[in-house]
C-alpha positions in Angstrom: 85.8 70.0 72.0 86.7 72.9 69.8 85.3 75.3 72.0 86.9 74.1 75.3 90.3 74.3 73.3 89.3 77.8 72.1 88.9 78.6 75.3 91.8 77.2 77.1 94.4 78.9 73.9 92.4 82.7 74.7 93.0 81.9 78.7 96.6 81.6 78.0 96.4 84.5 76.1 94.8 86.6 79.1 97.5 85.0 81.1 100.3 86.2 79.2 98.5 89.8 78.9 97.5 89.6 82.1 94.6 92.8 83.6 97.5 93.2 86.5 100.1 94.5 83.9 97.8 97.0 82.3 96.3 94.4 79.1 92.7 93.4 78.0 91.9 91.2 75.5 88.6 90.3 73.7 87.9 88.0 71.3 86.0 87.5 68.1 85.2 85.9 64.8 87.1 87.2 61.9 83.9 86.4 60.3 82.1 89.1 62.5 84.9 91.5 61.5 84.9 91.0 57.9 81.1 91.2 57.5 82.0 95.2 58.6 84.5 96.3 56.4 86.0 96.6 53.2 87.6 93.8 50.7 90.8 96.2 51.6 90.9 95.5 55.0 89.2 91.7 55.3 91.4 88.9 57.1 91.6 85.5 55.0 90.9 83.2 57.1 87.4 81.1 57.8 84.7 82.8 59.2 85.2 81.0 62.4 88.8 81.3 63.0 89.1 83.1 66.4 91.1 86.6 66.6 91.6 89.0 69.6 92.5 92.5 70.1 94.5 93.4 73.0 94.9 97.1 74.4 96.7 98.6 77.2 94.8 100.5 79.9 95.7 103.3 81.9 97.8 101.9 84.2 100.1 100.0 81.7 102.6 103.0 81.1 104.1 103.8 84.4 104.1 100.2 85.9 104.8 97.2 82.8 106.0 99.4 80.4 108.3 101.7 82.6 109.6 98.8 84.8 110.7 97.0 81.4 112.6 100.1 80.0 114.7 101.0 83.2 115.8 97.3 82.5 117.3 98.2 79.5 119.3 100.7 80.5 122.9 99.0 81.1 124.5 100.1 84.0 126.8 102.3 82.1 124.5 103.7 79.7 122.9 106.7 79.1 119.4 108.0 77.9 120.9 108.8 74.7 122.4 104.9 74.6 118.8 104.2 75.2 117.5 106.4 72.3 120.0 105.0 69.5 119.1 101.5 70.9 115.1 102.2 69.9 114.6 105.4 68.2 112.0 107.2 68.9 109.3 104.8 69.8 110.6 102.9 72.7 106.7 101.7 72.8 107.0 99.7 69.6 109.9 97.7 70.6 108.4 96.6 73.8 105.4 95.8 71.8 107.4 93.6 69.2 109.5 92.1 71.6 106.5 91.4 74.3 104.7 89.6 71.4 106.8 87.9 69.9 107.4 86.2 73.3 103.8 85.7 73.9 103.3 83.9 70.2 106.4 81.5 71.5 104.6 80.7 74.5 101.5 80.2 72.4 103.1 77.2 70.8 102.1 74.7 69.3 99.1 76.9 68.8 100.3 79.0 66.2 98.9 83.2 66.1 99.1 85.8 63.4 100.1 88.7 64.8 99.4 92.2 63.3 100.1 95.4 65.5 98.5 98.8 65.3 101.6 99.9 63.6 101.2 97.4 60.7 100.9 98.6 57.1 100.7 97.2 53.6 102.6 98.6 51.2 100.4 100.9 49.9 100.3 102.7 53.3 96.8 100.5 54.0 96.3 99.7 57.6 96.6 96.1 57.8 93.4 95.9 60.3 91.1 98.2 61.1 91.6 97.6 65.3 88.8 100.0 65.5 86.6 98.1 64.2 88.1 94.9 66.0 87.4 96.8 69.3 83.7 97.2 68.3 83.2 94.1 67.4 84.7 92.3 69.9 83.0 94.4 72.1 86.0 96.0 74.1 85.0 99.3 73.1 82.3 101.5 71.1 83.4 103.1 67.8 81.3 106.4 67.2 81.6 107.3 63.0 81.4 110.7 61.8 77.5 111.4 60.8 76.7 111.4 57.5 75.6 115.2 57.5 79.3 115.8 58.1 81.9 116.7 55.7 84.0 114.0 55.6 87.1 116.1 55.1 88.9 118.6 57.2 91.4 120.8 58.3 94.2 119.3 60.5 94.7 122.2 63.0 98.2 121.3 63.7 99.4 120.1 60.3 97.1 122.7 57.9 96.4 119.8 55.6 93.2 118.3 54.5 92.7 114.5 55.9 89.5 112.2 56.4 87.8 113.0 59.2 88.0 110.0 62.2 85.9 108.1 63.9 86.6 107.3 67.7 86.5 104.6 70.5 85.5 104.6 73.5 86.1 102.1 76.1 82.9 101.5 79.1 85.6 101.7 81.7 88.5 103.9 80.6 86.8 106.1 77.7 89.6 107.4 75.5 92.3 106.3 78.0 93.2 103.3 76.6 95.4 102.1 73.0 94.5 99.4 71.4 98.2 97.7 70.2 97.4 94.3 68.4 95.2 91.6 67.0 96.3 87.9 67.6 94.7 85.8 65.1 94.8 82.3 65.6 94.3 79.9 62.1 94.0 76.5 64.0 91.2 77.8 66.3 87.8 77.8 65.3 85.5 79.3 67.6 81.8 78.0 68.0 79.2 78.4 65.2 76.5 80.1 68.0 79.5 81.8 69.9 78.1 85.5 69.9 80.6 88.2 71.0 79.7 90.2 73.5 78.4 94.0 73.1 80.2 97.2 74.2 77.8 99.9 75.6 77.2 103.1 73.9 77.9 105.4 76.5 77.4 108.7 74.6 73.6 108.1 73.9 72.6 111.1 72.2 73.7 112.5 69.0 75.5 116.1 70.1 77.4 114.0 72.7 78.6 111.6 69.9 79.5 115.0 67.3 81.1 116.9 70.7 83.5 113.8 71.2 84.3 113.6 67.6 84.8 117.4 67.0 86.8 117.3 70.4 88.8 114.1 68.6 89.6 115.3 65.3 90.1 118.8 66.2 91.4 119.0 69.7 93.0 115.7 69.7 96.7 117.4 71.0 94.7 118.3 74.3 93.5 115.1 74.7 90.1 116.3 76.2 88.1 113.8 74.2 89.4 111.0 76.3 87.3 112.1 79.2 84.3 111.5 76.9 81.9 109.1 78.4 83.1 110.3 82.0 85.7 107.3 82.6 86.2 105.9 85.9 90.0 105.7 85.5 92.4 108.1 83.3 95.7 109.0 82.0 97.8 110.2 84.6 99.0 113.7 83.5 102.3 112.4 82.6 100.7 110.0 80.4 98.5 112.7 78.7 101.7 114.5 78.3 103.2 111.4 76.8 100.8 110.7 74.3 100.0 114.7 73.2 103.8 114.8 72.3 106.0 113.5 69.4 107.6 110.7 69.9 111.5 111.5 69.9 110.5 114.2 72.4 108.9 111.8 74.8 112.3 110.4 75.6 112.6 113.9 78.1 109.2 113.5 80.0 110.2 109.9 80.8 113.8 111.0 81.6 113.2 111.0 85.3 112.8 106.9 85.7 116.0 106.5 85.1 117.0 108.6 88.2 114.4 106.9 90.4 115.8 103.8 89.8 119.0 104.9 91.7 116.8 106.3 94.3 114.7 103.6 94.8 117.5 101.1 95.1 119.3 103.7 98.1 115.5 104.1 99.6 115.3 99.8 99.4 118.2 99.5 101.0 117.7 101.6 103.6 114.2 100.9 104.2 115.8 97.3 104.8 118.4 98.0 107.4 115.4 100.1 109.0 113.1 97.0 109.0 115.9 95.2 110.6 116.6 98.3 113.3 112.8 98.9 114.4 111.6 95.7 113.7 107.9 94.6 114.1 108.7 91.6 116.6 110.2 94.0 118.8 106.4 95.6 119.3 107.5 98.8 116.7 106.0 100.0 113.1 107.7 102.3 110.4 105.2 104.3 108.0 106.6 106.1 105.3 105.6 109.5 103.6 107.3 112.7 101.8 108.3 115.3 103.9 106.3 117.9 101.2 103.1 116.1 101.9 103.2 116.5 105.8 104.1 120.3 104.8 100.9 120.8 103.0 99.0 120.1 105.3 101.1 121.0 108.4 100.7 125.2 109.4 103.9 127.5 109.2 104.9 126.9 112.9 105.3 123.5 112.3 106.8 123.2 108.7 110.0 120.6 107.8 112.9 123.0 106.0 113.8 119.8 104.1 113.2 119.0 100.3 109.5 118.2 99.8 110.6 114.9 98.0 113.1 114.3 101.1 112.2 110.9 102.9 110.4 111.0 106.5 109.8 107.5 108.4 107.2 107.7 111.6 107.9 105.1 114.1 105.6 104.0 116.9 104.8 101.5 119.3 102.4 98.1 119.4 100.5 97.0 122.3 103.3 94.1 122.4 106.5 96.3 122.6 105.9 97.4 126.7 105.8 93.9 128.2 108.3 92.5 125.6 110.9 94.8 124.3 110.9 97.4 126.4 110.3 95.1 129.7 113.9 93.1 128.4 115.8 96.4 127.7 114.8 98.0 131.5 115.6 94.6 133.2 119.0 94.6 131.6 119.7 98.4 132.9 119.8 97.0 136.3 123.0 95.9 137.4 123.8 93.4 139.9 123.0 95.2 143.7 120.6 98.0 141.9 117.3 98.1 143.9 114.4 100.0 142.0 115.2 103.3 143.3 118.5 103.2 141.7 116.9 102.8 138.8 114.6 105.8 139.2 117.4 107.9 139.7 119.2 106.5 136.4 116.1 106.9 134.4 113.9 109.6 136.0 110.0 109.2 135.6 110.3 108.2 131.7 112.7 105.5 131.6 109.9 104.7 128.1 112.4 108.0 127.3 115.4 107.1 127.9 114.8 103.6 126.0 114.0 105.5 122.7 116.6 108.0 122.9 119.8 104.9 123.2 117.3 103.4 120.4 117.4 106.5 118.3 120.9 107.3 119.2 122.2 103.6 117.9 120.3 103.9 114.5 121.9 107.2 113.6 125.2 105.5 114.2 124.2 102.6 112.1 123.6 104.8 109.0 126.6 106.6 109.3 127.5 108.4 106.2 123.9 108.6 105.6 122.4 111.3 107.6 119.3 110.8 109.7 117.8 113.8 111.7 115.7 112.3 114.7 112.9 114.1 116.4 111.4 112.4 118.9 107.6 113.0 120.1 108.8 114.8 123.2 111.1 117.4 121.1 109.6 120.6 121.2 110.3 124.2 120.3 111.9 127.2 122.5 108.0 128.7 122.8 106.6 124.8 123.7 105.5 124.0 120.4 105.9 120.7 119.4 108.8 120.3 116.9 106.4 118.7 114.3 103.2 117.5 114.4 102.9 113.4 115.3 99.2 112.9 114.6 99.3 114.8 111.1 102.8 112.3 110.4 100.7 109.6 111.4 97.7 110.6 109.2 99.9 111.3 106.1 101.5 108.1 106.0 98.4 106.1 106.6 99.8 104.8 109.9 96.5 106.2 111.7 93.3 108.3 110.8 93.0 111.7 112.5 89.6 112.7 113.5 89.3 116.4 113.8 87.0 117.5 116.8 83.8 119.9 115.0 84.2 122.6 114.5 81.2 124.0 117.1 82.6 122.4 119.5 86.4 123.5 119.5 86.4 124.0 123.6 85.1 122.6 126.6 85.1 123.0 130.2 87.2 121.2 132.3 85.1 120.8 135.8 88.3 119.6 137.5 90.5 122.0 137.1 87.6 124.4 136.4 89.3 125.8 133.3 88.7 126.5 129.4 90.4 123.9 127.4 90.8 123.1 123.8 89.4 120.1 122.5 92.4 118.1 120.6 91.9 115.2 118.1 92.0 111.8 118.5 94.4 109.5 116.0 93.3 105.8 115.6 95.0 103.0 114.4 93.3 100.7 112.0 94.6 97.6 114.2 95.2 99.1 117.4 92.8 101.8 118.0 93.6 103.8 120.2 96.2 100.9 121.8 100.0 102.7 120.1 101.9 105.5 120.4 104.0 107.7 118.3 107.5 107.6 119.4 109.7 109.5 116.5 109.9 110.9 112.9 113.3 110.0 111.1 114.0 112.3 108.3 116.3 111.7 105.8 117.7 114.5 104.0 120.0 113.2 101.3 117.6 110.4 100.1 114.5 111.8 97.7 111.4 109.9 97.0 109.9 110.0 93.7 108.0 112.4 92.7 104.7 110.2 92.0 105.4 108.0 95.3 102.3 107.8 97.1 101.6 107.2 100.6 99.4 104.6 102.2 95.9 106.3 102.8 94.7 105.8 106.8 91.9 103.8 107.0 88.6 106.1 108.5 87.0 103.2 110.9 84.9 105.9 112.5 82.3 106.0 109.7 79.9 108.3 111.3 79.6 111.6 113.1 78.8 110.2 116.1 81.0 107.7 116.5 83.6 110.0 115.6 82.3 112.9 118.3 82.1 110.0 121.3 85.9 109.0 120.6 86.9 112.6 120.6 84.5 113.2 124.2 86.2 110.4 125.9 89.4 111.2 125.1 89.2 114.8 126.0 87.2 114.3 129.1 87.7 110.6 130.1 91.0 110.0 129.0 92.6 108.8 132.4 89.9 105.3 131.9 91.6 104.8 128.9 87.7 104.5 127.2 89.4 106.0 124.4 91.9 103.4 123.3 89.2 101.0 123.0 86.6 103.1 120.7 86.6 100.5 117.9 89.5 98.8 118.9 90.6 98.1 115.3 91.6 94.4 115.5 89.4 91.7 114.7 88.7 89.9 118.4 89.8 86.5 117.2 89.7 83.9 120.0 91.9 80.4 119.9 88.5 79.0 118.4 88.0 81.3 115.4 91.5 81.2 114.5 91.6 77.7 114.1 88.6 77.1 112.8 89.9 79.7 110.0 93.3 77.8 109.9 91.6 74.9 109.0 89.4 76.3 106.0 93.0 76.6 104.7 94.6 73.4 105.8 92.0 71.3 105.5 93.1 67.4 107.0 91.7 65.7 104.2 93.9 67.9 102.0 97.0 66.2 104.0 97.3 69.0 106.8 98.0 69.0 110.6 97.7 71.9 112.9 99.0 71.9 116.6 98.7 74.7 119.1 101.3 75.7 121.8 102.0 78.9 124.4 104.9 80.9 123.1 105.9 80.2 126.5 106.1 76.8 125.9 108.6 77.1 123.2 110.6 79.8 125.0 111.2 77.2 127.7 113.0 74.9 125.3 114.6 76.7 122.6 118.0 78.5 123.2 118.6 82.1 124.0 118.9 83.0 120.3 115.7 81.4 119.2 113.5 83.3 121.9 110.5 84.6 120.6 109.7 87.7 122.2 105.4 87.7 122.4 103.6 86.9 125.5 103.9 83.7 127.2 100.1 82.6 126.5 100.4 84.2 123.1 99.3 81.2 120.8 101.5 79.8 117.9 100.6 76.6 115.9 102.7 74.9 113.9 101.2 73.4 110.2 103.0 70.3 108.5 102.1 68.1 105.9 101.2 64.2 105.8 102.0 61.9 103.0 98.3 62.4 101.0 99.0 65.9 100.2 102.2 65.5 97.9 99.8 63.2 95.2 96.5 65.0 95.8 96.1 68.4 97.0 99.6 69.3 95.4 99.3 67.4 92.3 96.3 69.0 91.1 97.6 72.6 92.1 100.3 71.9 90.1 98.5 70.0 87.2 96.0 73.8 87.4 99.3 75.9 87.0 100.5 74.3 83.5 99.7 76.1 80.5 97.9 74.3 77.3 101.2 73.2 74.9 103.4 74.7 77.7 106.2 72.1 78.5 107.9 70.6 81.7 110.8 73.1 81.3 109.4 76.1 80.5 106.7 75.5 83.6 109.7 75.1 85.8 111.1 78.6 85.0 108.2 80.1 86.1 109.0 78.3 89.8 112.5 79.3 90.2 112.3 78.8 93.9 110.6 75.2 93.4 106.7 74.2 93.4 106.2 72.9 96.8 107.5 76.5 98.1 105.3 78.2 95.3 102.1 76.4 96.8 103.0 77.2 100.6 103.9 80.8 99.6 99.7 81.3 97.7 98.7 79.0 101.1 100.0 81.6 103.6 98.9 84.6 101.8 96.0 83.1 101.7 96.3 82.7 105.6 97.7 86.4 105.9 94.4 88.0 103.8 92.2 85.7 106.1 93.6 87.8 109.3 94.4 91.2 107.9 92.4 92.6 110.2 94.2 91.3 113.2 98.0 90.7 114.3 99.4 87.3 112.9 103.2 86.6 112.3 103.3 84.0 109.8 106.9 82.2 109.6 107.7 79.7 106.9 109.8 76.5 107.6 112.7 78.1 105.4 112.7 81.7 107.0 116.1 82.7 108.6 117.2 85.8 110.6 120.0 88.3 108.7 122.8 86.1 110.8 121.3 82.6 109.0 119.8 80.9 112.1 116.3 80.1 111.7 113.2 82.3 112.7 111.6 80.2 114.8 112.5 76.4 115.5 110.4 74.0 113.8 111.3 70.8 115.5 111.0 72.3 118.9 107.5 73.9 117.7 106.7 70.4 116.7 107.6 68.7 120.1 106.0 71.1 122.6 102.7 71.1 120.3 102.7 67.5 120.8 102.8 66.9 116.9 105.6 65.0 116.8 108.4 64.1 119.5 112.1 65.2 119.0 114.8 63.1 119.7 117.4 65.0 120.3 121.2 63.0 119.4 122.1 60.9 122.8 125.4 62.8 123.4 123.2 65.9 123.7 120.3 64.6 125.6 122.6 62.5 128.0 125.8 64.5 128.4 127.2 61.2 126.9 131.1 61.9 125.7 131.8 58.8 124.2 134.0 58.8 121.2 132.1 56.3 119.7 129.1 58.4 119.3 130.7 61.8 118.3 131.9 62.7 114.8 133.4 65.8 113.6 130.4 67.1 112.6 127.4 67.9 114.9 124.9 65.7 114.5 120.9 66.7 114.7 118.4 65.3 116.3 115.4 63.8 114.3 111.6 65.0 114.9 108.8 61.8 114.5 105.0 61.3 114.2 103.2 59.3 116.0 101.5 57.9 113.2 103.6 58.7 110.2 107.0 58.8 111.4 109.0 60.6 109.0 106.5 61.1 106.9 104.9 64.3 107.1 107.1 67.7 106.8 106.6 71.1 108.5 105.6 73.9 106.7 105.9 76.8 108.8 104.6 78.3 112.1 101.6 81.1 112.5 101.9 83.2 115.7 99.0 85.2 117.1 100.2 87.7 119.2 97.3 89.1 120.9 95.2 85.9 121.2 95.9 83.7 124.2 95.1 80.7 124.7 94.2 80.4 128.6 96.5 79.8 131.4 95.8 76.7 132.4 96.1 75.1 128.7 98.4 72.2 128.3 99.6 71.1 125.2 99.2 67.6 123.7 102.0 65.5 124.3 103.5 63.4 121.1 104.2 59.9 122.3 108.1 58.9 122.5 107.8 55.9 120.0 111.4 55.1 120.4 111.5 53.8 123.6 115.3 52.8 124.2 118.7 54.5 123.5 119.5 52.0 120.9 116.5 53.0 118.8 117.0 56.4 119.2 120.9 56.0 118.3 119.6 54.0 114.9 117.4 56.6 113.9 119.5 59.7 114.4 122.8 58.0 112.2 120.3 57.0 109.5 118.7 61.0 109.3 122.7 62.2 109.8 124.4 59.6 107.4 121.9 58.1 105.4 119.0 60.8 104.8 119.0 60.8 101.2 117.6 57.6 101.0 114.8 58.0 103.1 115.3 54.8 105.7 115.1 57.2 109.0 111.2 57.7 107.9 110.7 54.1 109.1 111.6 54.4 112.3 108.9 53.8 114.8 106.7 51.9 112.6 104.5 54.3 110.8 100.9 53.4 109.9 101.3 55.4 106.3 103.6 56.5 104.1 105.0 58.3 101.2 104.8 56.2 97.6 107.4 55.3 95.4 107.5 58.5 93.4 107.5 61.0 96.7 109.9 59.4 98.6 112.1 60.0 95.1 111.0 63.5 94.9 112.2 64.6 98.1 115.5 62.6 97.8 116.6 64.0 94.5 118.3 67.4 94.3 115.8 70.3 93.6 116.9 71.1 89.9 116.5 67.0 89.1 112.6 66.9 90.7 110.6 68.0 87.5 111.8 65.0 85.2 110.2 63.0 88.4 106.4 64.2 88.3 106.5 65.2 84.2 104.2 62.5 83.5 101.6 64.5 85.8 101.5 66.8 82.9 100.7 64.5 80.1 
């Protein structure tokens, strides 16, 4: 018993200091710490009483720690506010503030908290965290030999001090800091718990006396961090960081302040661009820096922009040419145009002449903003392109670019009996060799950050061979279009695999329901604006619940989300946006991991579009899936325009279930693009329960007038239901719900 409450109080801990924000923590006895050092330094408690030491890793400064100090900066203050706010060691105030926090959350457990910073009066460390790293096993500590004088020379200061021992971590060497030991009084840990053992990585005595010389002596340069060859370091900002006093940090670090500003102009515009050259529409935006497509780029093809200056590449999905682009040439032709008309509008390219109105519109848009266009046809006065697509699309990871080898830089051309050099061959990691480059934006004005990083393209041609067959059949079988289907990138999900993947997530005995329909189904009954523009075979299912999951499957998620001690309100602040959405959100990334590796659109039931209507119809996804049967209100369904059936309101039509009426819930929709189910499927049809006007009528002024209290989910006669308590839930306001399932957490 005391064991599984020791470990449920140090799992809390790891929660609160979690790996993802740059912590570790390891625990120990204080019994095994004591037994080490001296009467000065023991901790009185029992030998048993659990303790752990927490440190920060390498990638705790410039993630945790600087996203929490650019949120102290007011929006009229300066870097010198900031500095009169916490001296020199902004460090220590995070440190003291994020601890104190994480002792309150602790609670009723109560922890002892000492930091590295600690001292008695007598200038006496208050804990040797060295030696709580050893034993706790998070890192090795390596003491000066005894052959060694035990005092020398500080090179920087001149004055005599005790020569150091040092830690090393098996993962991060001397990249890490160890900032606290939690000591918990209440908590005894097991009498044959045995902590674990950190490795000694420097093996042989002259690496152990090259570290320590490099420690005590070099320390400013930092080199004895690398000791033990560490798989992750300091970044060089951090090295700077840490090799220079503190109140002199505060100008190495000045730079966050600015990017803050920059990032919020390069959100917002990476929003309206999202919104502009949107995915649905078949189009993908990759970012990069204009420097880094410089450096690799040759003189004839160099950007004259700032290297930090912000460059967006935008190409084409298979789905844009039989979706968007198919819509925007039908609506070019005016009433009395025949085809030829059109030619002569649009020449052979009209593909063109769609991206330059697209392009054209968008520079409008951002208007003061500038935005310098070059599209994939632009090319110099001697023919050269203006810049170089493929090496865009390899810099910002959109697509890998395989180089043809070197020895075989030309070939011969046996149809037009010529010469020709061999070009490479760019491959998305989705789409193969199924896309197309269309334009780089650039946008002068608005700066990246310096350590931005772009995504890395993903090299799905693994070998030389694979890699020299692409390149041969584009070169000299390109017309086939072999080439756009070397390793074409996207998992070949069929209607089977998909579902039977969708249903290791949904599971029905969890309380799930999946329904499949053609996109062309849906298109046939929603309106103009709720047109979704995929192919008409391209399959969508819709997911809802039934009335088992709420007090099953949900409950126990829930139940595994709350913290030991932690109560009903502080839980709730941790799901601003309320559970249920907190459980479908981890669901559908759950969903959207499962398919990385092909083309899924996954739409919850709450999404809406910029102008608030909804992404994609639920209840009409519902009725031509055949999960449930929509009954739209009779004045719609019948043209009926009697007074005694309008109000002043519009009234909406009610979805039911077959077998549970009103209820279940939906959840959300998953499209699959580029899997279609065949052409002669049919989808399930829901059967129409409510058989006569009057029924109908009853049901739809009980969901419009009387929904709160739940009486429209009878209608029909449903075979199951939701209990007492859910039907409560999901008629009280949001805010009110928790008081409703707090005896869950007792």
């Amino acid at each position: 018993m005391a064991m599984h409450q020791a470990d449920k109080v140090f799992g809390t801990l790891c929660e609160l200091l979690p790996e993802t924000e740059g912590f570790e923590c390891h625990r120990f006895k204080v019994g095994s710490y004591n037994a080490l050092v001296e009467r000065d330094f023991k901790l009185c408690y029992d030998d048993n009483v659990m303790a752990a030491v927490v440190l920060n890793t390498p990638s705790f400064l410039e993630t945790t720690f600087k996203n929490w100090l650019i949120s102290q900066k007011g929006v009229d203050e300066t870097v010198n506010d900031l500095i009169a706010k916490f001296g020199a060691n902004p460090l220590q105030a995070y440190f003291t503030e994020k601890f104190r926090a994480v002792k309150k959350a602790l609670l009723p457990f109560e922890a002892e908290v000492i930091q590295d910073f600690d001292f008695s009066k007598q200038w006496v460390p208050k804990v040797l965290l060295t030696t709580c790293g050893m034993v706790s096993g998070a890192a090795y500590y390596y003491r000066p030999s005894p052959g060694q004088d035990l005092l020398i020379v500080d090179p920087i200061s001149h004055v005599k001090k005790r020569r150091m021992g040092l830690s090393l971590h098996p993962k991060f060497g001397g990249h890490f800091g160890f900032r606290a030991v939690f000591i918990f009084k209440d908590i005894e840990l097991a009498h044959e718990f045995k902590e674990r053992q950190a490795p000694m990585i420097l093996d042989t005595i002259e690496k152990q006396e090259e570290a320590l010389n490099l420690f005590n002596y070099h320390w400013l340069d930092g080199r004895f961090r690398d000791c033990g060859d560490p798989i992750e370091r300091y970044s060089e900002l951090q090295m700077k960081f840490f090799s220079t006093a503190p109140i002199r940090r505060w100008s190495l670090i000045e730079h966050w302040f600015n990017e803050k500003i920059i990032m919020e102009k390069y959100e917002k515009i990476l929003e309206r661009l999202h919104e502009e050259v949107a995915e649905k529409d078949g189009l993908e935006l990759h970012i990069f820096k204009v420097g880094s497509y410089n450096s690799l780029a040759s003189s004839y093809f160099q950007l004259p922009y700032d290297e930090n200056a912000m460059a967006v590449l935008v190409l084409n999905t298979p789905s844009f040419f039989e979706t968007t682009f198919k819509s925007w040439l039908k609506s070019q032709q005016k009433s009395g145009e025949t085809l030829k008309d059109l030619i002569e509008k649009f020449g052979s390219s009209p593909i063109r002449a769609y991206f330059s109105e697209k392009f054209d519109n968008l520079k409008r848009s951002f208007i003061p903003v500038e935005v310098v266009v070059l599209h994939d046809s632009d090319v110099q006065s001697n023919r050269r392109p203006v810049v170089l697509m493929t090496t865009c699309g390899h810099v910002s990871g959109a697509a890998f670019f395989y180089r043809p080898p070197e020895d075989a830089l030309r070939w011969f051309d046996p149809e037009t009996k010529k010469v020709k050099r061999r070009m490479g061959l760019s491959l998305h990691p989705k789409f193969g060799g199924h896309f197309a480059y269309r334009a780089v934006l650039i946008f002068p004005e608005i700066h990246l950050p310096a350590d931005f990083q772009e995504n890395r393209p993903v090299m799905r041609l693994d070998t030389i061979e694979k890699q020299n067959e692409a390149i041969t059949l584009f070169n000299e079988h390109w017309k086939d279009v072999n080439s756009n289907n070397i390793l074409t990138m996207e998992e070949k999900e069929t209607c089977e695999s998909a579902m039977n993947k969708l249903h290791e997530v949904f599971p029905d005995q969890e309380g799930f329901e999946l329904h499949q329909f053609k996109i062309g189904s849906y298109n046939e009954v929603a309106g103009a604006c709720f047109q979704l523009a995929y192919d008409e075979n391209a399959m969508g299912v819709v997911v809802l619940n039934t009335p088992s999951f709420f007090e099953t499957t949900f409950k126990k998620w829930i139940q595994a989300k709350h913290r030991p001690n932690e109560r009903v309100e502080e839980l709730a602040k941790r799901f601003p946006a309320g559970p249920i959405s907190a459980y479908f959100n981890e669901k559908f990334d759950v969903v959207k991991e499962l398919f990385s590796g092909s083309s899924l659109v996954a739409v919850h039931d709450f999404e809406l579009l910029p102008n608030r209507r909804p992404k994609i119809m639920m209840t009409t996804s519902g009725h031509v899936s055949g999960a449930v049967f929509f009954y739209h209100p009779p004045e719609e369904a019948f043209g009926i325009s009697n007074k005694a059936l309008l109000t002043n309101k519009r009234r909406t039509g009610v979805c039911l279930h077959p077998k549970y009426g009103g209820y279940f819930a939906f959840r959300g929709v998953f499209v699959f693009p580029n899997v279609h189910l065949p052409a002669d499927f049919k989808e399930k049809r829901a059967p129409m329960v409510l058989d006569t006007i009057e029924k109908q009528e009853e049901a739809i002024a009980l969901f419009n007038h009387h929904w709160w209290d739940g009486k429209f989910r009878d209608c029909g006669n449903p075979v199951e239901k939701y209990s007492d308590l859910q039907l409560k839930y999901f008629s009280t306001m949001p805010e009110k719900r928790w008081s409703i399932i707090a005896h869950w957490f007792q």
